[in-house]
Structures are given as C-alpha cells and as structure tokens.
N, C-alpha and C positions, 0 to 999 in steps of 0.2 A: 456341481450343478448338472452337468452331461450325465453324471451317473444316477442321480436322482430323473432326470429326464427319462431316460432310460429304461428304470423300473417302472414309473411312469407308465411310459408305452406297454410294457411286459404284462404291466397291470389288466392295463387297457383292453388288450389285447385276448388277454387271460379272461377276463371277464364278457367280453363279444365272444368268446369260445363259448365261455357257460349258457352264457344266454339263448346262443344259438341251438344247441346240442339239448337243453330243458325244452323250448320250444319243440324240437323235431321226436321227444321224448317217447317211444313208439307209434310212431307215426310213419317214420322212413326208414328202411334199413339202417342198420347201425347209426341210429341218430343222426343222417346227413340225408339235407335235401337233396332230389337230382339235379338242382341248379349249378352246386356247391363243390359237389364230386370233382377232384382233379383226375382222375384218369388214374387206371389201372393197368400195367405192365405185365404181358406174360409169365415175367421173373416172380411177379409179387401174389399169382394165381398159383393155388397147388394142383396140377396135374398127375393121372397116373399118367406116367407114359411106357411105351411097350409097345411088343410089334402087336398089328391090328392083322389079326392073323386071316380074317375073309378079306382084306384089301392086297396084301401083303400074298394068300395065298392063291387068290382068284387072277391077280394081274400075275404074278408068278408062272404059275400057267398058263395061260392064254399065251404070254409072250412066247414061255419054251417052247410050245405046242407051234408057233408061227415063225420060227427062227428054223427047227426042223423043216416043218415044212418048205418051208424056200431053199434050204441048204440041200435037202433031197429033191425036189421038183420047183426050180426058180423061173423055168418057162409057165409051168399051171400058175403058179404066183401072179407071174408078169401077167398071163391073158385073163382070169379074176379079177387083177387089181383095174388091168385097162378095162372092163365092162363095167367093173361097179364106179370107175372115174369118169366113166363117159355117163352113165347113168345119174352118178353122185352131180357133177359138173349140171346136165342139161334141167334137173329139176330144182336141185339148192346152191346154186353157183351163183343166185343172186343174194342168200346169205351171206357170204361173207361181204358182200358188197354194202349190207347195211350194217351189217357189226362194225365194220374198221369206219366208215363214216358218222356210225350213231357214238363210238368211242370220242372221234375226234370233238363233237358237237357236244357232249355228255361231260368232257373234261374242261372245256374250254368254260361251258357256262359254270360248273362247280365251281372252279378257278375263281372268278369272279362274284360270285353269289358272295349269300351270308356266311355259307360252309368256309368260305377261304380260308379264315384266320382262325381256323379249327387246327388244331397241330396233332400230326402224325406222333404221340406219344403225350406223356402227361403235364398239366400247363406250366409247372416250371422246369421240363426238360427242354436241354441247350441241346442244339446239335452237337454229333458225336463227330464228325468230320471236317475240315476247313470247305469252303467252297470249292475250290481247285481241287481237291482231293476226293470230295464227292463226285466232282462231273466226269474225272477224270476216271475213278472206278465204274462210271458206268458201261465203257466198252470192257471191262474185263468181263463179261458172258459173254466175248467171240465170237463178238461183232467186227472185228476186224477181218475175221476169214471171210467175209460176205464183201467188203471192201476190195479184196484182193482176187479174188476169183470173181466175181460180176464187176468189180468197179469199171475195169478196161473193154471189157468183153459185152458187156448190157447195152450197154449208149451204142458202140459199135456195130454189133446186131439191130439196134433201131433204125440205126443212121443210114444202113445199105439195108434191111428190109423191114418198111416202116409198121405201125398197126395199121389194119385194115381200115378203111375209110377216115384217112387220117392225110398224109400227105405224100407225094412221090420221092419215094428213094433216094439218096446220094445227091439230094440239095441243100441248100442253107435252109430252108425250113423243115427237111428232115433231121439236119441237127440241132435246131432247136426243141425240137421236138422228142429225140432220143434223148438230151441231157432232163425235160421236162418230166418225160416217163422213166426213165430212172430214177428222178426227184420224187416222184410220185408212189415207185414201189417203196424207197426205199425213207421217206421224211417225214411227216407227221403223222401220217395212219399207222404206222408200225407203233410208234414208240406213245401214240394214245392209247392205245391196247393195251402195251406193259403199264402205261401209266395207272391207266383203270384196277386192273389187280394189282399192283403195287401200294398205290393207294388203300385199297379199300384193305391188302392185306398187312399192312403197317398200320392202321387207323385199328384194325380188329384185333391185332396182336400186341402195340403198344402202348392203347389208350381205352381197347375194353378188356383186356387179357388175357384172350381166346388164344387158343396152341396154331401152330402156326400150319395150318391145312385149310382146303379149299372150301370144305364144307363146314368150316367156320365161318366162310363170310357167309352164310345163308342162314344167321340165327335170328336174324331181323324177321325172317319169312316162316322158318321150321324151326321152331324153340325147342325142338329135340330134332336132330338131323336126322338118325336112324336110315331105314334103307336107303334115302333119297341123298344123305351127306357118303354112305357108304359106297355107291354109285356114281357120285362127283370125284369123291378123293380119287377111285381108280380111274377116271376117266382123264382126270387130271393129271395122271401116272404115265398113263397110255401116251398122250399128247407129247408129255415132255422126252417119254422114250421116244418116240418117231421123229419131235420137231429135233433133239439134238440128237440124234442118229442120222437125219440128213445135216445136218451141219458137221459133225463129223467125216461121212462121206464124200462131201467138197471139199472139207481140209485135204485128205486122203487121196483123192483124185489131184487136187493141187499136186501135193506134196512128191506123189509119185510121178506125172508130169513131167515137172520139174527136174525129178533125179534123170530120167529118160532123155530128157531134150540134152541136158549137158553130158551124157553119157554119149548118145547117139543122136539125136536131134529127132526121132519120134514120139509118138504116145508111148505110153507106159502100156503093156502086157496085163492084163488081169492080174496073172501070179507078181506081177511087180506089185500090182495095186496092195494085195492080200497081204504080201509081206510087210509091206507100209503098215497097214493096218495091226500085223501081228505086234511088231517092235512098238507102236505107237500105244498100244494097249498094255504092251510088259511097264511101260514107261507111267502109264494109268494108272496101273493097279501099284507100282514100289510108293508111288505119290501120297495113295489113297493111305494105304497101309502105313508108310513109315508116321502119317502127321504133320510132316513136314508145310502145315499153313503159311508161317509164317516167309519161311521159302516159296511157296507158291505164289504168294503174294508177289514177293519181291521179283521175281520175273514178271507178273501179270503187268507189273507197272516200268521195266525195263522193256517187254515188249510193244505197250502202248506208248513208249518213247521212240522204239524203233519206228513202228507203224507211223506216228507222226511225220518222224524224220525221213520214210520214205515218202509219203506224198510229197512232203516241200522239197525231196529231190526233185520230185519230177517234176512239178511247180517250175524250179529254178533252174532245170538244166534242158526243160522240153519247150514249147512254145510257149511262152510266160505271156508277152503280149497279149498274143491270142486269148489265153486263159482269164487275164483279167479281163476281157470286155464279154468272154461267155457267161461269167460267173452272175454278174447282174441282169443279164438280159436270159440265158436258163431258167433262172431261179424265179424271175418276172412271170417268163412262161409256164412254169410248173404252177405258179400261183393264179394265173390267166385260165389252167385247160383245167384244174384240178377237178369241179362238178363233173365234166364233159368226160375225163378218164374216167370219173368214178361211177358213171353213169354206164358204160359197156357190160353188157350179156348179151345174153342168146336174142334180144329182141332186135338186135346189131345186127345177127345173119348166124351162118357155122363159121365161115372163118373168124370174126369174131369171139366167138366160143372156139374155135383151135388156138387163137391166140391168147385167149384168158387162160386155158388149161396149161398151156407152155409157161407161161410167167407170172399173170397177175394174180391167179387163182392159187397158185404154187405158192408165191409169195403170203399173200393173204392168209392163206392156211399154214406157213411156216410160222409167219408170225403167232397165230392163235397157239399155234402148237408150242411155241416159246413163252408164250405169256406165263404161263405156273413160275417155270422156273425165275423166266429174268422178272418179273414180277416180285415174287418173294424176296429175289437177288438184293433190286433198287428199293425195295421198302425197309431192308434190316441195314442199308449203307444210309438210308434219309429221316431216320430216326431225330425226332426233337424239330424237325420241318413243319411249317404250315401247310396245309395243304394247297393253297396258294402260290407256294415257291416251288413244293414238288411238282404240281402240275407245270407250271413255265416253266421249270428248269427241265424237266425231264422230258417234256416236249419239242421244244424251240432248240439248245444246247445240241443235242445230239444231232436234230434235224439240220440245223444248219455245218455241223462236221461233216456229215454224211454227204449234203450237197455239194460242197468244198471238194471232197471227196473224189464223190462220183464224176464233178464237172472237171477237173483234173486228171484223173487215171483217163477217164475217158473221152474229154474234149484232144489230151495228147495221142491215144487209139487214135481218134474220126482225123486228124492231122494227119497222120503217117498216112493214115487208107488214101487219104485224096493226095498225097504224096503220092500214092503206087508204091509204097514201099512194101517188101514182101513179108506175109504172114497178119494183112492186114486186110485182105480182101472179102474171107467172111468165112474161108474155106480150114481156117486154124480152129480148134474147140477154145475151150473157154476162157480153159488151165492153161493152154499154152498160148492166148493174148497175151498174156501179165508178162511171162519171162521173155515174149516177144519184144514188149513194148521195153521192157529195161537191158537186153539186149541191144536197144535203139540210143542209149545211154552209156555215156560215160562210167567207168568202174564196169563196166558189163562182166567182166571176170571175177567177179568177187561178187558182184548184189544178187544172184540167184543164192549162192549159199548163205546169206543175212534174209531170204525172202523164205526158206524153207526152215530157218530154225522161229522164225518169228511164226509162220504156220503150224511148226510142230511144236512151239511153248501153247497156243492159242488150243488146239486140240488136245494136251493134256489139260490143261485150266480150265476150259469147259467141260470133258468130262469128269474131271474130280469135283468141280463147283455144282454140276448137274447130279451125280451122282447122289452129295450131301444131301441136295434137295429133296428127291424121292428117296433116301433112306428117311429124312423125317415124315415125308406126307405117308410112307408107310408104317411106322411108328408112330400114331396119334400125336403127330407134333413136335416131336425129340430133336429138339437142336443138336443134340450130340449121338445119332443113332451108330449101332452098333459095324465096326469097320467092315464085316462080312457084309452085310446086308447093302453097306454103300459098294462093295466090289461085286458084291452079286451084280447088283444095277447097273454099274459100269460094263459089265460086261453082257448083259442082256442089252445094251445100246451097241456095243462093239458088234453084237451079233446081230440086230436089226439094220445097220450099217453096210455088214458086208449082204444080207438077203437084200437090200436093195441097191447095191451094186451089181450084182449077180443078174436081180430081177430086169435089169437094163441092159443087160447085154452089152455090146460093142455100145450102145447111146447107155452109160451108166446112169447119165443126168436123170433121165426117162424116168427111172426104177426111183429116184432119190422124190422127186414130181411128183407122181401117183399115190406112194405111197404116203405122204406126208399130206395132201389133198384130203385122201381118207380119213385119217388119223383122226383130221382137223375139225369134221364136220360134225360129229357128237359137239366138243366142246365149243362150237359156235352157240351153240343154244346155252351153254352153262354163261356163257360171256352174257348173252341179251341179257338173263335171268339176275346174274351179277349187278346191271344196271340198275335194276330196283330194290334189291336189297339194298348195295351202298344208301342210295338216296334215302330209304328209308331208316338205316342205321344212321348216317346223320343227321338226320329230321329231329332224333331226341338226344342229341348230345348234351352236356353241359352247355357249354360252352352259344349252342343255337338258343335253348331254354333261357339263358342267360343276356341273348340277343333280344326277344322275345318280349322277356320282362320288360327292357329298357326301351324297346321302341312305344311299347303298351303304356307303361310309365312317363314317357315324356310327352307321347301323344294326349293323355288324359292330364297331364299338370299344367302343359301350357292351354289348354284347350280352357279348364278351371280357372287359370290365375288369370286371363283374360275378360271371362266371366264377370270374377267377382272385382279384380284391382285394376281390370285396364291394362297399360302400359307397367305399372310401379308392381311386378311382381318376382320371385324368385322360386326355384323350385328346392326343397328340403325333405327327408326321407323323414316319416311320422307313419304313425299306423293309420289306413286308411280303413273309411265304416266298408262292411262288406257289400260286394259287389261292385265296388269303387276301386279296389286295387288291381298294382299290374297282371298277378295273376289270378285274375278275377272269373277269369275263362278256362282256365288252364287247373287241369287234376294232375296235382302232383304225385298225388299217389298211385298212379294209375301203374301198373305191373308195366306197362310199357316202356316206362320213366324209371321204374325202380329193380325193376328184375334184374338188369342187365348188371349193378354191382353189387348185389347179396353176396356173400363172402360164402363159399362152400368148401369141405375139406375134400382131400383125393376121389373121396366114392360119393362125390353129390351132398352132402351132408350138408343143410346149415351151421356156418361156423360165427360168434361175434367178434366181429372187426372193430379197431377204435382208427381212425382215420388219422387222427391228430399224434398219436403216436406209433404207430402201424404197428401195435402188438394185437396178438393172435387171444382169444376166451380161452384156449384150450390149452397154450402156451406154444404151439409151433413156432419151429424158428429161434426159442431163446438158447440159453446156453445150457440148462435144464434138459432141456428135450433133444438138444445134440442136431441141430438140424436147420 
C-alpha cells in the first residue's frame, strides 16, 4: 500500500511537472517561470575565468609605482598624504558618516522586510556550517588584532582626553563615555558594512550565480558592467590592499613592541619594526604557497580560543566587580549617544574634525576598506542563511563580543590609570597599553609570549585569507586563483604596510590613519551605489515574486468570498478569468524577471537548461563531455 502511495505521489508529482513546463512552453526561459526558479550557484554557472589583465595590470602598477615611491621618498608621501587627508577629511568626511549609518538602517530594515526569508543560496540549501562554527569564523579576518591593540589603549585615551564638546576628562562620565565611544567605533556600524557586501555578495554568487567580484553586484543597475565594473573591481583591490595593509601594520607594531618591552622595556626601533615585518611575510608567503588551508584553518580557530581565553583572563583576574556593573551601563550609554557620535563633523569646530581624523574617520574608512575582503570572507562561510539570520547574526553576535571586549581590556586600562599605576597615565603608545596592562596580571612571565604568537598566527591568516581574495577579484572571479598572483598581492600588502610605517615616522599610527582615510574615500561611493543595486536585485527575486502572488492572491479571494458567500467561504487555487488573478499586474515575462537565469555557456552563448534535471542542451558536464 505505501508503495503504491508512493507512485502515487511520483505520479502526481510527475505530472504537475508536465503540466507546468507545457504551460511556460516558450514563454520563459528554459520553460520555468521566475516565480518558480530555485536559485542558481556560482558552481552550476560556466565562467571563463582567468586573469583580467586591465584590473590585474592597472592596480599592479599603481601599487608598485606607490610602494617605490614611499620606500624612496616616505617624508613627500607623508606631506601629500597629510594635504590630501586634510583636504579629503574637511570636504567628504561627512561621507563616511552617512555610509556606516545608512548601512546600519539599510540592513536593519531588509532584515525585517519581505526580503528576510530570501536565503543567501538556493531554496533547498542547508547551511554549510553549525551556528557556533559560523560565528565563531567570523573573527578569523583579524579582527582580533584590533581587540588587542585598541581594546586597552582606545577607552583609555577617551577616558584621560575626552572628544571635544563632550565631557571632562578623568571623571566617571568620562568613562562612561570612552567605553560608549569605543562601542561606537567599534559595534554595529562596522559589522553593517561587512554585512551589506556580504549579503549582497552571497545572494549574487549563491542564488544568481554571478563570479564572485564586486562589479557583479552592479548587474541589477549595468547589465553589462564594462568600464564602470572594471573600475569597481580595481577599486575594490585598492581598498582591500590599504584596509589590510593597516591592519597588518598594527599587528607589526604590536608585535615588535612587545618583543622590545620584554627585551628592554622600550619601543621597538623602526629596524625592529621592519624585521618583524620581514619574518612575518617569509611566514605569508611558505602559508600561501605550501596550501596548507586546512592548517591555517586550524590555527585560525585555536587562536580565536586563545583570544577568548585572554579576555576572560582578564575578566577573572582584574576588577571583575567593576567590569560587571560597567558592561550594562557602557553599553546602555553607547546605545543612549549613538545619533549624537554619529552626528560629529566639521559643523562641531576643527577640533572636532582633529579628532575625527585621529579615530573616527580612521575607523570608518578602515572599515570601508575591509568591506570587499571580510564581506566576500562572511558571505562564502553563511551560505544556505536567510537573509534574515545573516543580517542579525552577523550584526548583533560580533557587536556584542566586541563590546564585551572593549568594556574589559579597557574598563581594567581606565582602573589601573585611577589607580596611578604606572604606564597608565596616557604617556605609553598604544602597543605597549596591552603588555602593560597584563603585566599588571598574574602569569605576567609567560602572557606576553601567548599574546605575540596569537598576533603573529592573526597577521599570517589575514594576510593569506586577504591575499585569496584579491587573487580572485583579479581573475574574474576564480575561487582558486593562481598561487603567484595570491603572493604577488601578499606582498604588495607587505609593502604598503611598511610605506605606511615609514610614512609615520616616530608616530607610525599617523602613516597607518592617513593612508587608509584615502584609500577609503573612492569606495565610500561604490558602498551608497551598492545600496540600490542590492534592493533592486531583491525586488525580483523568486522568492519576493512568490510573496507577491500570495499576498495579491489572498487579498483578492477573501475580498470575492465575502462578496458573493459572506462568512461560509474557502479559498481554492482554479484558473482565474483574466485580469482577476494574482499576477494580474505583474509581466512575468519582463527581461527584468527572466534575464537574470538564461543559462549561457563560457563566451555568453545561450545555452538550454532543464531545471528539473540540471542537464546541459549541449551536454556540459556529462560524462561524455569530460567535465
């Protein structure tokens, strides 16, 4: 009986296929409406891929040409970069001021809307990662080095010299206020940024099957990208070179630090710094080269255990009291001044504007500059996610680590300084807070050298994981691009790195600041622009068409059964006379609906697709064809 049942259904089943696919009979691409289409995977797209030799050749140069330059003249650098940042800063410095708040406001409402329960990938993909496994890969793009070099050092700086028109120095509302602005550079506006290209580049890659580059999200807007995607990709290049070339140079400055304070208890020497740098890059390039993923991995995720395990040392072994009654009342006030921070420019005064270009501006533009990379990072680890979950999780999770975080490493800093205890007064850099403050801790013999391999695992993993990235965006898309081309880039980072080391002089920070400020301000516009593509590429999903129907559909049946039976009615799916049905309004056939899955082979070609068995008209893919 079950098996009669069975066929039964098969039948059934079998024949609502027929039925379907006669109706859409040259009508819709490969006989599927765009209601209907589950989504298409990059994998199931035939690409050519290869290197993009004007993206590839034009960012190539530019860069060498600017690593030179600063390696031979790093003062012309420094005073160039300070004019065009003071310039850059005083006219579009409220830029990035509306990106990182239009991000946060732009993901929040998608989150919520219709779009939510749209899934990054196709509608019967599962996620590829447990929940813990996913949140927890989200700090491996080295975000931990930013923990460790600002976590102590940030707050502390607020707390003994507050923002300008803001509140007086070395009070209890000065630290409430440094743990709130800390919360502020470092919680929801960052990681709605990543979320926004993450999003939009898992939704473009997983579920329309565009290569995984930046001027694929713009196909909503330019259905042929051409100069205008060729000019995104390398812009896109540019960013991620600069945004993880200052991040590498605060590992690097940590790192060196660190070895100096336990040596001899000063800063590190430039040539200290450079050497750091040297070893740390031999260490880059055997990583990149040997393949070794699956080891990188496994560190990434033994050091984001370490990094755990240090804050709850310090948590448990520094003023814990304390820390718990800051944690809720911080985090209260970050969420009290958030407008009022986000609100500061140049209409605040100059000081004002000196202190956006020192931090917030810094910030804002490191993030932007990160977006490509950790974007693409969190959209290929949140595969088979709604969009939904990606936004909350990838917003809120990290935000509230961070806070945890920063209200820890740094509420125990703002403790020691009103202690008087020394190398807490404001007069230590930034690097050597950190080793201070665990200095001030139990094991003090032993946690500088567990604090300096967990910085230097974090500076190889981001730059091999970064590297990948712009080997692909410069090979049209190549998950697997060519290992030169990922060491070239690795090492055109190394070398933007030490030019902005250089470019800072005795203040290295400075040089790390300015140029990354720069960097950032082209791709602040590619972000707004991003904002309406996305919206617009979701507007004709399946899945919204699908939403569409059914609210059109139940609005016009109860509306009818009311009509004609009163109370005594039911709704039932029958062919409805025209102008009467759900999509009565709605051109399915419209190129806007259907373009986007025509099945094409490597050189553009129309090729016929059958959905319902995913074989290829032409045979790609069998075992015939080898491929």
């Amino acid at each position: 009986m079950a098996s009669e049942t069975s066929h039964d259904q098969r039948s059934s089943l079998g024949d609502t296929r027929s039925m379907r696919v006669q109706r859409a009979q040259g009508i819709y691409p490969d006989n599927m409406h765009p209601g209907l289409v589950p989504g298409i995977s990059v994998e199931e797209s035939r690409h050519n891929f290869g290197m993009d030799k004007v993206v590839f050749g034009v960012t190539a140069a530019a860069i060498l040409a600017f690593v030179v330059w600063g390696v031979t003249a790093p003062r012309h650098v420094a005073a160039v970069s300070s004019s065009a940042l003071s310039w850059g800063l005083r006219n579009f410095g409220w830029l990035f001021n509306i990106v990182l708040v239009a991000c946060v406001i732009i993901m929040a409402v998608l989150a919520f809307s219709r779009f939510g329960n749209i899934k990054l990938g196709k509608d019967d993909e599962d996620p590829e990662y447990s929940f813990f496994s996913w949140v927890a890969m989200m700090f491996s793009a080295g975000i931990g080095v930013g923990i460790f070099f600002f976590g102590p050092s940030e707050p502390l700086a607020m707390y003994l010299d507050p923002p300008p028109l803001t509140v007086e120095g070395g009070t209890e509302e000065a630290l409430h206020q440094a743990i709130a602005q800390a919360d502020f550079h470092w919680g929801l506006s960052p990681w709605a940024v990543y979320c926004l290209v993450g999003a939009a580049m898992g939704y473009s890659c997983y579920r329309r099957g565009r290569p995984t580059l930046m001027s694929s999200l713009f196909t909503p807007v330019f259905k042929r990208s051409g100069p205008f995607g060729t000019v995104v990709d390398i812009l896109a290049i540019v960013a991620t070179l600069f945004g993880t070339a200052a991040s590498l140079g605060v590992s690097a400055l940590q790192i060196s630090d660190g070895i100096a304070i336990m040596r001899s208890g000063e800063s590190a020497p430039l040539g200290v710094l450079l050497t750091v740098m040297g070893v740390l890059t031999i260490g880059f390039v055997i990583s990149a080269v040997s393949g070794v993923g699956k080891g990188i991995r496994i560190l990434s995720n033994i050091n984001i255990s370490l990094t755990s395990a240090s804050i709850l040392f310090i948590f448990a072994t520094g003023p814990t009291l304390f820390l718990m009654n800051l944690l809720p009342s911080g985090t209260l006030t970050y969420a009290d001044r958030f407008l009022d921070m986000a609100s500061r420019s140049l209409s605040w005064g100059e000081d004002t504007l000196e202190f956006q270009s020192a931090w917030t501006a810094f910030y804002w533009a490191w993030w932007i500059a990160w977006a490509p990379f950790v974007g693409m990072f969190v959209a290929r680890i949140s595969r088979g996610r709604t969009l939904r979950q990606f936004a909350v999780v990838t917003t809120l999770v990290p935000t509230a680590v961070l806070i945890c975080a920063f209200t820890i490493f740094g509420g125990t800093a703002i403790t020691f300084s009103r202690e008087g205890r020394e190398g807490f007064d404001g007069s230590a850099t930034p690097q050597q807070v950190l080793f201070n403050m665990f200095g001030e801790m139990p094991l003090a013999e032993i946690t500088p050298y567990i604090l300096i391999v967990i910085l230097s695992v974090f500076f190889i993993t981001s730059a091999d994981s970064a590297s990948v990235i712009m080997g692909s965006m410069s090979s049209k898309g190549d998950p697997e691009p060519n290992k030169l081309v990922v060491v070239f880039w690795g090492l055109a980072m190394m070398g933007i790195a030490v030019v902005m080391l250089l470019t800072g002089g005795e203040d290295a920070l400075s040089g790390l600041q300015s140029l990354t400020i720069l960097s950032a301000l082209p791709f602040s516009v590619v972000i707004l622009l991003l904002m309406y593509s996305f919206i617009k590429d979701l507007s004709t999903d399946p899945m919204a068409i699908r939403t569409s129907y059914a609210r059109n559909a139940v609005k016009s049946a109860v509306m009818r059964g009311i009509e004609e039976y009163g109370d005594d009615f039911e709704i039932a799916v029958e062919p409805a006379a025209e102008g009467r049905g759900a999509g009565a309004t709605f051109d399915s056939t419209s190129d806007e609906y259907t373009g986007w899955y025509r099945r094409t082979d490597e050189q553009g070609d129309p090729v016929g697709y059958d959905y319902e068995t995913g074989e290829w008209s032409d045979g790609y893919g069998s075992a015939e064809d080898g491929r």
